[in-house]
C-alpha positions as CSV (number, residue, x, y, z in Angstrom):
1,X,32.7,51.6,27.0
2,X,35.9,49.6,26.0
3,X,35.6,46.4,24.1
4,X,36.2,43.8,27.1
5,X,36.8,40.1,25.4
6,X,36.1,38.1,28.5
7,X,32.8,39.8,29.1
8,X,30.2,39.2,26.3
9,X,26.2,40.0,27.0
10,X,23.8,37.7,25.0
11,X,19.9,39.2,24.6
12,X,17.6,35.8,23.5
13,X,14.1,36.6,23.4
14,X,12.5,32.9,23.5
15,X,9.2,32.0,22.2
16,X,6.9,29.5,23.2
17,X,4.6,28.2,20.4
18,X,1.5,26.1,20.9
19,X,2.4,22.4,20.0
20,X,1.5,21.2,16.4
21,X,-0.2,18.4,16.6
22,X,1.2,15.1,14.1
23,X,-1.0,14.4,11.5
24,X,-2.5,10.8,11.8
25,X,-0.6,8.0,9.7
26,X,-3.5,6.6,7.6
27,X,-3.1,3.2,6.2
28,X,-5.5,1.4,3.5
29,X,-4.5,-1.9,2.4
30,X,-6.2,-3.0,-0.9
31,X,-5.5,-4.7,-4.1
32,X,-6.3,-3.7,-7.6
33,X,-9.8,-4.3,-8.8
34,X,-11.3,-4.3,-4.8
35,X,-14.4,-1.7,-5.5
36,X,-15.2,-1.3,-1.8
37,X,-11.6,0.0,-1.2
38,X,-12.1,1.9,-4.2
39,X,-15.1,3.1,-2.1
40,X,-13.1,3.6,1.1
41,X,-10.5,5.9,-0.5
42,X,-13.5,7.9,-1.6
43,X,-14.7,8.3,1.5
44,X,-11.7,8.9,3.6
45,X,-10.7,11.7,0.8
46,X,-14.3,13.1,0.8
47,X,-14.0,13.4,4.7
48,X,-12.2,17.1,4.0
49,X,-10.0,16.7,6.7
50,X,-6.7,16.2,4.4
51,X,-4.8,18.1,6.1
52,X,-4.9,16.1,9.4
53,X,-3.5,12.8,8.1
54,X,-1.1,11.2,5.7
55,X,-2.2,8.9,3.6
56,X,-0.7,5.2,2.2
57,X,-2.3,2.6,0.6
58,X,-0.4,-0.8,0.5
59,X,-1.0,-3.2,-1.9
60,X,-1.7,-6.9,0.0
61,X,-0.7,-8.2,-3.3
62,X,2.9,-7.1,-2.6
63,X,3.6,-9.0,0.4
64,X,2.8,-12.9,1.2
65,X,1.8,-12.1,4.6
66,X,-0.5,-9.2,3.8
67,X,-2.4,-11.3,1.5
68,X,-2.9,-14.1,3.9
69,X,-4.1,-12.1,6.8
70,X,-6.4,-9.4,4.7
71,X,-7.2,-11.8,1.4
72,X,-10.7,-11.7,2.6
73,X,-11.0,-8.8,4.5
74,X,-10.2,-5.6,2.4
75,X,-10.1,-2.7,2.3
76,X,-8.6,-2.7,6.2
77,X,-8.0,0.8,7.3
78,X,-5.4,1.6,10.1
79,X,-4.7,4.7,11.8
80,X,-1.6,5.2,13.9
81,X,-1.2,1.0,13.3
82,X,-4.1,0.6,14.6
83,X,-7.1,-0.9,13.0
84,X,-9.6,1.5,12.6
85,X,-12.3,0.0,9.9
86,X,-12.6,-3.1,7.7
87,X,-14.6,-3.3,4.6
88,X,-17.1,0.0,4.5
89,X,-16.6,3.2,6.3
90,X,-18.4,7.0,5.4
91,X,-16.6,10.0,5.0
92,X,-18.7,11.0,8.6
93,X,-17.2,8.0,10.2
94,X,-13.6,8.5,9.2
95,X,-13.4,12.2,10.6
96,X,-15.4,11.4,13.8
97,X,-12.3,8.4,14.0
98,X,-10.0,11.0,13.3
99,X,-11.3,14.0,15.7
100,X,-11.2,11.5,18.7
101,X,-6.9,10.9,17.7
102,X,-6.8,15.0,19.0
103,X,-9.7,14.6,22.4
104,X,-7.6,11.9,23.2
């Protein structure tokens, strides 16, 4: 068959793969020398779900209005910008928190 260059045949084969879902966006706001955030990262890490969030941890020192709304209150844990605990959590609560992210 002759080379025609107006007539060109493309073969795609198209997969579909499952979604992945986003790993949560986990937030603790602290400030050095706080031992029950010190206690809260210890917890969220011994959760061993690390692989199903991203974590930050944002000094309240560091911003003028962080320190006024959380100066009493830390550690404040957010998840997907939303509060999720303040002051204590257990590694058992923090994964239960974060399994209900992928029900929902």
């Amino acid at each position: 068959m002759p080379f025609n260059p107006r007539k060109l045949t493309v073969c795609v084969t198209i997969k579909m793969m499952p979604p992945t879902p986003a790993k949560a966006q986990v937030i603790i706001y602290s400030r050095p020398g706080c031992h029950l955030c010190d206690e809260a990262k210890r917890a969220i890490e011994g959760a061993g779900c690390q692989n199903e969030y991203t974590l930050e941890e944002i000094n309240i020192e560091s911003d003028p209005d962080l320190l006024r709304r959380y100066q009493y209150d830390i550690p404040v844990v957010t998840i997907n910008d939303v509060e999720a605990f303040r002051h204590r959590l257990t590694a058992a609560e923090f994964r239960q928190r974060l399994s209900q992210l992928h029900r929902d």
